[in-house]
Structures are given as C-alpha cells and as structure tokens.
Backbone as JSON Lines, residues from 0, in Angstrom:
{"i":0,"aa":"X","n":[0.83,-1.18,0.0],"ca":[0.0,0.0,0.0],"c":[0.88,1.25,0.0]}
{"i":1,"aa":"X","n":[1.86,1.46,0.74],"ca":[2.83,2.59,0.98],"c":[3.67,3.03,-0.3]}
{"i":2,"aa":"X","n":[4.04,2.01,-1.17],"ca":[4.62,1.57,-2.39],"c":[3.2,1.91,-3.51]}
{"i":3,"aa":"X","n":[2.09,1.92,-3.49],"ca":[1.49,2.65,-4.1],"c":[1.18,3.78,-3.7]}
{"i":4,"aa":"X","n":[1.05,4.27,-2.73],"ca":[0.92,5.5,-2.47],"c":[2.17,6.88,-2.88]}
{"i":5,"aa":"X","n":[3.34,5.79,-2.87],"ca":[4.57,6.95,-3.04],"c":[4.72,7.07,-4.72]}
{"i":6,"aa":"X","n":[4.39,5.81,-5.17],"ca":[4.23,5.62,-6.55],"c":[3.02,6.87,-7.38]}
{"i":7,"aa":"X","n":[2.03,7.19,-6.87],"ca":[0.9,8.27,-6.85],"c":[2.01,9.55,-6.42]}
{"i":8,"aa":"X","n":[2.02,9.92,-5.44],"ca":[2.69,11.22,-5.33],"c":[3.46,11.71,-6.18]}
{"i":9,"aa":"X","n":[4.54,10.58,-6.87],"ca":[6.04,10.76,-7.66],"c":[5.22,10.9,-9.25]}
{"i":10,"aa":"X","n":[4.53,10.6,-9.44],"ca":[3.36,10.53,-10.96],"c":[2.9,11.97,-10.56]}
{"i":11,"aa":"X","n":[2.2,12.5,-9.62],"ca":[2.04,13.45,-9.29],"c":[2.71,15.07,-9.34]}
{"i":12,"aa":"X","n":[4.31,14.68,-8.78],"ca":[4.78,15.59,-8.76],"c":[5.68,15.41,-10.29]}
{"i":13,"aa":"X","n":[5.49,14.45,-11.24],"ca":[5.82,14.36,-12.44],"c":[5.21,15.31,-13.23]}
{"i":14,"aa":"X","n":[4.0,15.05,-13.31],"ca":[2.86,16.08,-14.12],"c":[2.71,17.23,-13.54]}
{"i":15,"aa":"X","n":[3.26,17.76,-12.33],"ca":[3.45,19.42,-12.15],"c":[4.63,20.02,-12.62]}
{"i":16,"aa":"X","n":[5.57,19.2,-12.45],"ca":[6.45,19.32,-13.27],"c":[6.99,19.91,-14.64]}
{"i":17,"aa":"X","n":[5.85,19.0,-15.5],"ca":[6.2,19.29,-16.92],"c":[5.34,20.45,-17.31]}
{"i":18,"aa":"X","n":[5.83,20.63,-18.82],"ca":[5.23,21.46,-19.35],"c":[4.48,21.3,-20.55]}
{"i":19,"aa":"X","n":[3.43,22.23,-20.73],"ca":[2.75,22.0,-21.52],"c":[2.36,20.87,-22.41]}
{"i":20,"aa":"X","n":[3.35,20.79,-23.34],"ca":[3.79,20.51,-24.41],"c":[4.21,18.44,-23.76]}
{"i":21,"aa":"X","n":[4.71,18.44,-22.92],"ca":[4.72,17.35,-22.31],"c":[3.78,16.73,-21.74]}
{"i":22,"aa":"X","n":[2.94,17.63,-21.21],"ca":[1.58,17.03,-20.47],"c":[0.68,16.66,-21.92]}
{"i":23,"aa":"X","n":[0.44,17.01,-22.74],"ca":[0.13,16.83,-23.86],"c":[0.51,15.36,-24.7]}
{"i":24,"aa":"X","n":[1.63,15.41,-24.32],"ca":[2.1,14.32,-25.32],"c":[2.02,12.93,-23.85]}
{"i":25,"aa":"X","n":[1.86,13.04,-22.87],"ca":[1.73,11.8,-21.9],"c":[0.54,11.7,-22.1]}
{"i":26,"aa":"X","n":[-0.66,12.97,-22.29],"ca":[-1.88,12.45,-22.61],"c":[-2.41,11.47,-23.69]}
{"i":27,"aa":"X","n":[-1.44,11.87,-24.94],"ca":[-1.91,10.98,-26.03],"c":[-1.42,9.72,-25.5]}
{"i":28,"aa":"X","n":[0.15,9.69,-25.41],"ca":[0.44,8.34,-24.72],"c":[-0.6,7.27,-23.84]}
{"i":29,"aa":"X","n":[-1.2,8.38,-22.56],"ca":[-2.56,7.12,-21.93],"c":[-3.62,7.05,-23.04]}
{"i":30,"aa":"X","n":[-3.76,7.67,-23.75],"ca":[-4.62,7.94,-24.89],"c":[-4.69,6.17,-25.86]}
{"i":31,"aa":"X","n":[-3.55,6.09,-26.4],"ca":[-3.16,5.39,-27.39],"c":[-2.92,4.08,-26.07]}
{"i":32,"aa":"X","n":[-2.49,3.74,-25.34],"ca":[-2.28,2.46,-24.43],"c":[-3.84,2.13,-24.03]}
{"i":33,"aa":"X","n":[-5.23,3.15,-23.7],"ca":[-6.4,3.02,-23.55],"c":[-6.99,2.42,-24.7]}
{"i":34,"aa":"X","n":[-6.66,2.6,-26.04],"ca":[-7.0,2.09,-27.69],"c":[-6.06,1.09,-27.47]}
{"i":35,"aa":"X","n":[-5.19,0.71,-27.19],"ca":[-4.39,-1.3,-27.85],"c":[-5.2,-2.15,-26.61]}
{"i":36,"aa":"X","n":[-5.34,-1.15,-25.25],"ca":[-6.0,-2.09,-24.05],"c":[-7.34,-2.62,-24.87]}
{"i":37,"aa":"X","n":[-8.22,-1.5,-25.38],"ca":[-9.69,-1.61,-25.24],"c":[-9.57,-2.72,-26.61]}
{"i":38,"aa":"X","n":[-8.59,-2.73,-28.01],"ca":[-8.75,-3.66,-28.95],"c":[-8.52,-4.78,-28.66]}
{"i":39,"aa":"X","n":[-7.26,-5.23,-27.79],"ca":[-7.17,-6.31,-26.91],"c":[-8.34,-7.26,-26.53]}
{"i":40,"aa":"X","n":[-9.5,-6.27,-25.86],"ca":[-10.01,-6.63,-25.23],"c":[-11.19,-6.98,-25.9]}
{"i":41,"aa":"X","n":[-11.48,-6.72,-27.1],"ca":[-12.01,-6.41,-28.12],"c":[-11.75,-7.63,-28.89]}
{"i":42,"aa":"X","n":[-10.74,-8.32,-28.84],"ca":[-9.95,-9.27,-30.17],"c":[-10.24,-10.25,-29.39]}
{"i":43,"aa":"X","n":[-9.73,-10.32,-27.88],"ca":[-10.4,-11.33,-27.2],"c":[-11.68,-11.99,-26.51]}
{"i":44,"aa":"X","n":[-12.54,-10.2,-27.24],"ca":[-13.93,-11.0,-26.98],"c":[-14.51,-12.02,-27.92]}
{"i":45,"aa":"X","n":[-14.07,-11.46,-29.42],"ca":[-14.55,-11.87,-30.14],"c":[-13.86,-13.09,-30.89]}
{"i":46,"aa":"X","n":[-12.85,-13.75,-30.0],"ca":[-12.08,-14.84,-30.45],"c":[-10.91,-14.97,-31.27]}
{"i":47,"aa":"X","n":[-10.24,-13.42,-31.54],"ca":[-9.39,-13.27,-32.38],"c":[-8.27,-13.3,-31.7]}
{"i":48,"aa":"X","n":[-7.31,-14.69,-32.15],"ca":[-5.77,-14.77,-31.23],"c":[-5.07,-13.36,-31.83]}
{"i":49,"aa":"X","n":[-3.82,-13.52,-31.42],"ca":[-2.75,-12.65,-31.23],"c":[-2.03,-12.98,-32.77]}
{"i":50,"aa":"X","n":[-2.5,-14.51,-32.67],"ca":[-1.23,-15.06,-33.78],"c":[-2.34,-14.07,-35.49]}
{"i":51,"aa":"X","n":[-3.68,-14.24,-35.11],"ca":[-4.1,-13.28,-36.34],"c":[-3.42,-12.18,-36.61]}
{"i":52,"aa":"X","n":[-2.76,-11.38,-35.88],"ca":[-2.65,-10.08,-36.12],"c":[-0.86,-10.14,-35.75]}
{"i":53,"aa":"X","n":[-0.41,-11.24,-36.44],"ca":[1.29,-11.58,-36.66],"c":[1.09,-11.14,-38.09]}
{"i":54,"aa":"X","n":[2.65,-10.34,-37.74],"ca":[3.29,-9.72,-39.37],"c":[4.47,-10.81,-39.16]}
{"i":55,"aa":"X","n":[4.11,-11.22,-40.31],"ca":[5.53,-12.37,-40.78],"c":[6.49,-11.78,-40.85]}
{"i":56,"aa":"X","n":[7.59,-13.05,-40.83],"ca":[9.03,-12.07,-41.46],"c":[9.66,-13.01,-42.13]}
{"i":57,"aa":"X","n":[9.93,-14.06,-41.09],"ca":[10.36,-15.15,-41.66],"c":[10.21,-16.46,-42.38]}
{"i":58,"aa":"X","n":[10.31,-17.36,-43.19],"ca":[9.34,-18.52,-43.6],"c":[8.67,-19.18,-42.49]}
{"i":59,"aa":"X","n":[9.31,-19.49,-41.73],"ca":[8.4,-20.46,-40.77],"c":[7.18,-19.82,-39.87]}
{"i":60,"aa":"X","n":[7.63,-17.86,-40.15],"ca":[6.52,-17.13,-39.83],"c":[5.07,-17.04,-40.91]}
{"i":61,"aa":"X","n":[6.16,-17.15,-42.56],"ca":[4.68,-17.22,-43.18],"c":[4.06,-18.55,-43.13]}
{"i":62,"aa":"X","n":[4.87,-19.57,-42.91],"ca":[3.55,-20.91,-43.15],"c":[2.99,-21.11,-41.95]}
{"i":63,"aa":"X","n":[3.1,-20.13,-40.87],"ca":[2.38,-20.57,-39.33],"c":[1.12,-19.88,-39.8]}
{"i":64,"aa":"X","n":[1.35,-18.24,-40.44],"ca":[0.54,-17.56,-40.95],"c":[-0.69,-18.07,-41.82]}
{"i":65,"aa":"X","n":[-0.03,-18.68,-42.62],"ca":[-0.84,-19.49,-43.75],"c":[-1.65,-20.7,-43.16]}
{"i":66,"aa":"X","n":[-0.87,-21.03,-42.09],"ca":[-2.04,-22.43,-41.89],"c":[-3.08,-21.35,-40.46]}
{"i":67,"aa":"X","n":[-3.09,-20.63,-40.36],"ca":[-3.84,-19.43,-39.73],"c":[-5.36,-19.45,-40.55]}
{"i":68,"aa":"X","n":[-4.48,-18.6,-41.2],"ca":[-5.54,-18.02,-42.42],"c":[-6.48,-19.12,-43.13]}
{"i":69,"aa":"X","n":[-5.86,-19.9,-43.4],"ca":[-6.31,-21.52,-44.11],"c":[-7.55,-22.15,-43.32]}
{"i":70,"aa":"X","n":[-6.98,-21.86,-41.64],"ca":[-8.07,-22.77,-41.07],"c":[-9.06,-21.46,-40.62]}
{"i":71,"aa":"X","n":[-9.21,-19.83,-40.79],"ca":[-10.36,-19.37,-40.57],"c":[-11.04,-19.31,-42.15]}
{"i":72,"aa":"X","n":[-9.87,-19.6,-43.04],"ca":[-10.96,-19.5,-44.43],"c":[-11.7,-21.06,-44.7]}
{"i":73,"aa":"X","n":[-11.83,-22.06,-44.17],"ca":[-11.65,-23.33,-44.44],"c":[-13.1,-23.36,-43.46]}
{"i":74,"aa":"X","n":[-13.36,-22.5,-42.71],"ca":[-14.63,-22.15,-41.57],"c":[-16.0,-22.64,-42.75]}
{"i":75,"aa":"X","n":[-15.84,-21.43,-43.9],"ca":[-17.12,-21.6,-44.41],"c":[-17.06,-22.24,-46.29]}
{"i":76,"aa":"X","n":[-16.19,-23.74,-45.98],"ca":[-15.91,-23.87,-47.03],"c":[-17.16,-24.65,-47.59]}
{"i":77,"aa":"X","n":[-18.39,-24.34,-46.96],"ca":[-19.66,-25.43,-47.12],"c":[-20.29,-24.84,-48.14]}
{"i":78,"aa":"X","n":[-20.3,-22.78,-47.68],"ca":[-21.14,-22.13,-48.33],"c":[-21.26,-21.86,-49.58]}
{"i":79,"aa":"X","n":[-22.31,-22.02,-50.02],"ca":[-22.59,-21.93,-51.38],"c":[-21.57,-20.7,-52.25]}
{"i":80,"aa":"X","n":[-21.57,-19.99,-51.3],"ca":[-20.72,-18.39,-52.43],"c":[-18.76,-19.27,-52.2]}
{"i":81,"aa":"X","n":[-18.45,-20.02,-51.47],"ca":[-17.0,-20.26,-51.31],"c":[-16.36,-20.5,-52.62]}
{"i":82,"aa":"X","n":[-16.88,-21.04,-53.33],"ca":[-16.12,-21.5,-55.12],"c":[-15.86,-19.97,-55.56]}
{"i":83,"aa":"X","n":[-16.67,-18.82,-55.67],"ca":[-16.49,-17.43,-56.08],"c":[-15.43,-16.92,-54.69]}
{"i":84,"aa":"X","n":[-15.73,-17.16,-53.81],"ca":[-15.19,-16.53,-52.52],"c":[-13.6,-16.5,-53.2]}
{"i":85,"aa":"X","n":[-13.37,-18.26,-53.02],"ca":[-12.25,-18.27,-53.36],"c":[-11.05,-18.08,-54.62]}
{"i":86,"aa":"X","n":[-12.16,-17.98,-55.53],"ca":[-11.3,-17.81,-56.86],"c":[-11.09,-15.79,-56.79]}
{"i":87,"aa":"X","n":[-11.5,-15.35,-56.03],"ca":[-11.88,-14.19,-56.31],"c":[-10.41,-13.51,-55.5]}
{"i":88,"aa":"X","n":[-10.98,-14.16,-54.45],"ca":[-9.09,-14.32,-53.38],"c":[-7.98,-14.87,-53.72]}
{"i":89,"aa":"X","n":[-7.87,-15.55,-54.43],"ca":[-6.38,-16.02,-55.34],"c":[-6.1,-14.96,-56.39]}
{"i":90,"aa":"X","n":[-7.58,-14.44,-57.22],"ca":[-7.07,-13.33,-58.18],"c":[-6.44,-12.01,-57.55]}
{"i":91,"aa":"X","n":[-6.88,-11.68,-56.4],"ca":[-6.47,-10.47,-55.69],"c":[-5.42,-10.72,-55.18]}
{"i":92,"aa":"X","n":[-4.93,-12.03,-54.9],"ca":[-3.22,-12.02,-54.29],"c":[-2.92,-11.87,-55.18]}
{"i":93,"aa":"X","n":[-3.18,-12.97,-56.71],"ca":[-2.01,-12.83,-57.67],"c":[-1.66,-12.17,-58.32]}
{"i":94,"aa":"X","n":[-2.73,-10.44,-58.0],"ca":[-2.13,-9.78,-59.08],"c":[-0.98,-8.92,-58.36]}
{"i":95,"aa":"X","n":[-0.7,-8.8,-57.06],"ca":[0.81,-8.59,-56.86],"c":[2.08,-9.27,-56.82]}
{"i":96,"aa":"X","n":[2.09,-10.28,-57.06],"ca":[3.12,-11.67,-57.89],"c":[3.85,-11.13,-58.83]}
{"i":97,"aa":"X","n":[4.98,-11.22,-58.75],"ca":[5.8,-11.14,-60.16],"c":[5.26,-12.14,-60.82]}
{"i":98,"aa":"X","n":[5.8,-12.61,-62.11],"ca":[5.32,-13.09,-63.22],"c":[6.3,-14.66,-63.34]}
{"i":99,"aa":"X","n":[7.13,-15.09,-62.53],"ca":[7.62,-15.83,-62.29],"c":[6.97,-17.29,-61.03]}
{"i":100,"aa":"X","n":[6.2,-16.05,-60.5],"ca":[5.39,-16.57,-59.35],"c":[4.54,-16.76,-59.71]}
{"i":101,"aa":"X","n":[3.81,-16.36,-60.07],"ca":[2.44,-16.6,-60.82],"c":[2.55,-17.93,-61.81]}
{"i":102,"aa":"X","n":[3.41,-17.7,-62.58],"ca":[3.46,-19.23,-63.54],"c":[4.37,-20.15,-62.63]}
{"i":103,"aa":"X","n":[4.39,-20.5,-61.63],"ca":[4.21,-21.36,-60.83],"c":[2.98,-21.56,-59.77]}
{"i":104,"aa":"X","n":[2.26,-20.36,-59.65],"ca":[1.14,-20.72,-58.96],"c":[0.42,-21.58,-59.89]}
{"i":105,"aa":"X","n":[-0.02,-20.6,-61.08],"ca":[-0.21,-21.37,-62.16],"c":[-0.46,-23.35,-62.51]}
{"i":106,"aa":"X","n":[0.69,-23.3,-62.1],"ca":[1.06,-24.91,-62.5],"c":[0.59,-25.51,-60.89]}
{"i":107,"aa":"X","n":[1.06,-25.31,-60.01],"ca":[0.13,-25.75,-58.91],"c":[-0.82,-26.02,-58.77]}
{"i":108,"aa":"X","n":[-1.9,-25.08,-59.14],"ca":[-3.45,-25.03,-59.4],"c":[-3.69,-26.11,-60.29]}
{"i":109,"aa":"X","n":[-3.12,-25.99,-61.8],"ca":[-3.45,-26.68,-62.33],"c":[-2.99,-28.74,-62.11]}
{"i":110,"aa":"X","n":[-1.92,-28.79,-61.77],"ca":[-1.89,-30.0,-61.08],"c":[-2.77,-30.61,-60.24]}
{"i":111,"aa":"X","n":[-3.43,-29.63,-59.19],"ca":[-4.01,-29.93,-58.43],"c":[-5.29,-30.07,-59.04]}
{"i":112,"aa":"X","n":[-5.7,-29.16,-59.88],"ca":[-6.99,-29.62,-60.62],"c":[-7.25,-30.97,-61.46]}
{"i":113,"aa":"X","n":[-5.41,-30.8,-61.9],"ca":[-5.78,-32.57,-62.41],"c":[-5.71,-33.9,-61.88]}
{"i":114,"aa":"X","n":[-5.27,-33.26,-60.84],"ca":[-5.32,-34.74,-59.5],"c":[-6.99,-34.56,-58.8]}
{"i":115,"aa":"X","n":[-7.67,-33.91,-58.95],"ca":[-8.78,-33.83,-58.09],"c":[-9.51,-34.31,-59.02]}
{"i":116,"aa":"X","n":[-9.83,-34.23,-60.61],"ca":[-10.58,-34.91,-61.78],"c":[-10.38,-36.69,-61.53]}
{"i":117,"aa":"X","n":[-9.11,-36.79,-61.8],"ca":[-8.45,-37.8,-61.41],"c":[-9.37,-38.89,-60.23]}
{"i":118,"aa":"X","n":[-8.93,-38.2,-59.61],"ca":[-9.78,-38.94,-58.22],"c":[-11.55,-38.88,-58.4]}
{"i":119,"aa":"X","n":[-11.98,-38.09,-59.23],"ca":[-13.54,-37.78,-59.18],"c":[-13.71,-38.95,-60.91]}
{"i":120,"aa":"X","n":[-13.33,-39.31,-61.75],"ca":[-13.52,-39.58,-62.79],"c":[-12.93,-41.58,-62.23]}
{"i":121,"aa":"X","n":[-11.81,-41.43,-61.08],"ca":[-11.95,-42.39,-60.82],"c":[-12.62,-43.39,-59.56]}
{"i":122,"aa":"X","n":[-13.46,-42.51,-59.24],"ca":[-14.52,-42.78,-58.34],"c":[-15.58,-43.41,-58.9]}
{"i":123,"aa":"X","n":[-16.18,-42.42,-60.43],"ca":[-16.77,-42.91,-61.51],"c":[-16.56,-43.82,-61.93]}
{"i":124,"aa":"X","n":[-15.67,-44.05,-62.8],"ca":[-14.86,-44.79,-63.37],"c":[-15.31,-46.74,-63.06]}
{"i":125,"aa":"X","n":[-14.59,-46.9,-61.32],"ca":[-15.01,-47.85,-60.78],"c":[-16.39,-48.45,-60.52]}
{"i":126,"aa":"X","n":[-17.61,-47.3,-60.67],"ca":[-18.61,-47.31,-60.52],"c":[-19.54,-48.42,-61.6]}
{"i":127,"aa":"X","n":[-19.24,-47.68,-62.74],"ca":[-19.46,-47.88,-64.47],"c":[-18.59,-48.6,-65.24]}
{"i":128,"aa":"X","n":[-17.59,-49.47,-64.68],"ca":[-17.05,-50.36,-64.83],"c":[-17.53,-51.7,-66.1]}
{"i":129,"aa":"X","n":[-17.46,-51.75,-67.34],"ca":[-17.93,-52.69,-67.51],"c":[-17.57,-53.78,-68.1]}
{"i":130,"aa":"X","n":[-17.7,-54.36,-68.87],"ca":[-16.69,-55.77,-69.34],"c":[-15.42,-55.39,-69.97]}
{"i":131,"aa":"X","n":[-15.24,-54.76,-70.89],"ca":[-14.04,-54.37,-71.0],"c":[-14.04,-54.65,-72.5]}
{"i":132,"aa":"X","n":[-12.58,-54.34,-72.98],"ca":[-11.92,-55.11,-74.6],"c":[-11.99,-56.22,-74.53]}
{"i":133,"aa":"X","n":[-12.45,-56.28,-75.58],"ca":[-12.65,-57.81,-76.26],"c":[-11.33,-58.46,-76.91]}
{"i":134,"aa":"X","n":[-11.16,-59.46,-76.63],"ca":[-9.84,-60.18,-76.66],"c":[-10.03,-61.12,-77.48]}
{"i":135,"aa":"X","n":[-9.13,-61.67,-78.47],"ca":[-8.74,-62.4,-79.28],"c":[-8.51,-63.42,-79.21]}
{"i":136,"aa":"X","n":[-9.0,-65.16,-79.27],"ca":[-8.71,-66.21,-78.78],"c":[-8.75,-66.92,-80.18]}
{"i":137,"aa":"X","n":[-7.53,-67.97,-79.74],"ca":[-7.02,-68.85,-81.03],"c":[-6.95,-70.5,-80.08]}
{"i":138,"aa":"X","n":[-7.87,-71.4,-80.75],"ca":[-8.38,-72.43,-80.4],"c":[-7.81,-73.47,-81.52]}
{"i":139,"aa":"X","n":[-7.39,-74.56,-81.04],"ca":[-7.57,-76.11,-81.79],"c":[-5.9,-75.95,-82.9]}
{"i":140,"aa":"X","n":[-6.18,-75.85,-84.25],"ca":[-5.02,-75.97,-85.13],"c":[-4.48,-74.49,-85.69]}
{"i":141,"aa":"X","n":[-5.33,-73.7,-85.68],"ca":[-5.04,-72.65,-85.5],"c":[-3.97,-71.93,-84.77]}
{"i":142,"aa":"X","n":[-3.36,-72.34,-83.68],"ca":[-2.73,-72.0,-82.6],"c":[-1.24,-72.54,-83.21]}
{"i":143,"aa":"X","n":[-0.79,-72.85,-84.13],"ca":[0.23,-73.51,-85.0],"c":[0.53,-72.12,-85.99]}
{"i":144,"aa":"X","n":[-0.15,-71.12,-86.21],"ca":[0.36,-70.67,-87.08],"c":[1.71,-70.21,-87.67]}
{"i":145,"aa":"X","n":[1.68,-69.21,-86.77],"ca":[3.02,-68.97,-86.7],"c":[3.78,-69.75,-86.1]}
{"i":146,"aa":"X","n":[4.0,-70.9,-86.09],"ca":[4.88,-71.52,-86.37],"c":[5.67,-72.69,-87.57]}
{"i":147,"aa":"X","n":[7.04,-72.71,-87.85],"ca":[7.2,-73.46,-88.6],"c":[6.94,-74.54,-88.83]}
{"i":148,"aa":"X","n":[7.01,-75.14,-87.83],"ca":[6.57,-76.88,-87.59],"c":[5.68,-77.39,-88.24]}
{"i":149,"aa":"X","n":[4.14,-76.24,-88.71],"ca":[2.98,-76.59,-89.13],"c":[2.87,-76.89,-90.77]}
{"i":150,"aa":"X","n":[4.02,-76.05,-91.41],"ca":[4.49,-75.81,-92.86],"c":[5.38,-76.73,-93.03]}
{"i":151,"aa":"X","n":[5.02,-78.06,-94.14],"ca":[6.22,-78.18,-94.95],"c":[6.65,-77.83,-96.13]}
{"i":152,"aa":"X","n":[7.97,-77.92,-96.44],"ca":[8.43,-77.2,-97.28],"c":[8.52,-78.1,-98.21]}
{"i":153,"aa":"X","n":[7.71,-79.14,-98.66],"ca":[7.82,-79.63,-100.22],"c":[7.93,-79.29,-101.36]}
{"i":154,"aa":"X","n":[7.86,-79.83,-102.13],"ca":[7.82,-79.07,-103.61],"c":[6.35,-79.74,-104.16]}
{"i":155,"aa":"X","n":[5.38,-78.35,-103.98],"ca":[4.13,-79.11,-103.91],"c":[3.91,-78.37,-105.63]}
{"i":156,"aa":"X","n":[4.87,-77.52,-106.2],"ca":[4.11,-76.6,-107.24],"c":[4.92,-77.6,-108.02]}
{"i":157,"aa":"X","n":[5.71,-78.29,-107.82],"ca":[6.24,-79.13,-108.95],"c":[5.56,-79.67,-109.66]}
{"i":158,"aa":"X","n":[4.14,-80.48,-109.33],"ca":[3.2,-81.19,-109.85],"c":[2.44,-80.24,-110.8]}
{"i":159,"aa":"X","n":[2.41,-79.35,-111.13],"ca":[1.37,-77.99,-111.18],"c":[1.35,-78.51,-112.69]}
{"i":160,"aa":"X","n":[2.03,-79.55,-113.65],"ca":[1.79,-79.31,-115.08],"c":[2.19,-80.73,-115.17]}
C-alpha cells in the first residue's frame, strides 16, 4: 500500500512538473495504451488470437501464418458463395506476384486440378465399370500358325503341269 501511495505522489509531482507541451504528449500516450488495451479486449472478446494479427518475417513465420488463415478461411468452405469466394481471393493475391510466381502458382493449381478430376472420374470410373476389350482367342489348329513346324516345305508346285 505505501509503495502505491509513493508511486501516486512521484506521478504526481511528475505532471506538475512538466510542461505543456509534455503534459500533452503523456496524454496521447494514456490515450493510445487506452486504444491497444480496449482492442485487446475487443480481439479477445470476439475470439481473435494474437497469432491473427502476426506480421511475418520469416518462412516459418509465413507458413504458421498461412495455416492461420487456411483454417479461418476453411470455416465456411460449405457455403454456397465459397467456389467465387475463393477464386476471387487467389485473383487479388495474384495480381501482386511477379510473373515468375504466378506461372508457378499457375502450375500448382493446375496439377491440383488434375489430380482432383483424377480422383472424381476415378470414383466414376469404378462405378461404371464394364466388361471391357474384347480379346482375341485362337483355339484347336489354329494355334500352330506362326509356327514353322505346321508348314512343310515340299515341292508341292512341282506337280502344277
């Protein structure tokens, strides 16, 4: 208690102290610490971690970031508008991409589109399954052809006159 009380006086005889121009600028100071308290309090009503409102720097900062973002966009991946949602949000990142980046996003996407057909055509696929090509079967003397054994080589045209 005594330790706050002397702590009050010395704050006290701080702000008689200064001038103008200082009392001014400690005001904005409680000013601006009253705004990060009250958003704080604000972010944590409404369920928003700390890690949302991380500025990356480093890689392992952006993919903590990314699997962030991933799992609050991944919230409403049921809703009917998400197919527009999301194509609409890849166009707005990519148009600050250099052009190197992009034709690798590019090819990503598209891989991934052809592995997801893939898997949907072979879901089908197995479904609708049906007898198949028809195959070629060689039965009885037939099965000699190609081979020599079946041919002799007489002189059968000799007789011919």
């Amino acid at each position: 208690r005594k330790a706050r009380e002397e702590a009050e006086k010395k704050a006290k005889e701080k702000e008689e102290a200064m001038t103008p121009e200082e009392r001014r600028a400690e005001q904005l100071r409680r000013q601006k610490m009253a705004e990060e308290a009250d958003l704080r309090l604000a972010m944590e009503t409404f369920g928003v971690a700390p890690d949302d409102v991380l500025i990356p720097d480093t890689k392992e900062e952006f993919e903590q970031y990314a699997e962030s973002l991933l799992h609050q966009i991944n919230l409403y991946k049921s809703h009917a508008e998400y197919p527009t949602f999301a194509e609409d949000l890849i166009s707005r990142i990519a148009v600050n991409l250099p052009s190197i980046s992009l034709k690798k996003l590019g090819t990503a996407i598209n891989n991934l589109a052809i592995e997801k057909q893939k898997l949907e055509k072979g879901d089908k696929g197995k479904k609708n399954k049906g007898k198949g090509k028809a195959k070629l079967k060689l039965e009885g003397d037939n099965t000699h052809l190609n081979e020599y054994d079946s041919y002799t080589y007489d002189d059968n045209y000799d007789d011919f006159m």
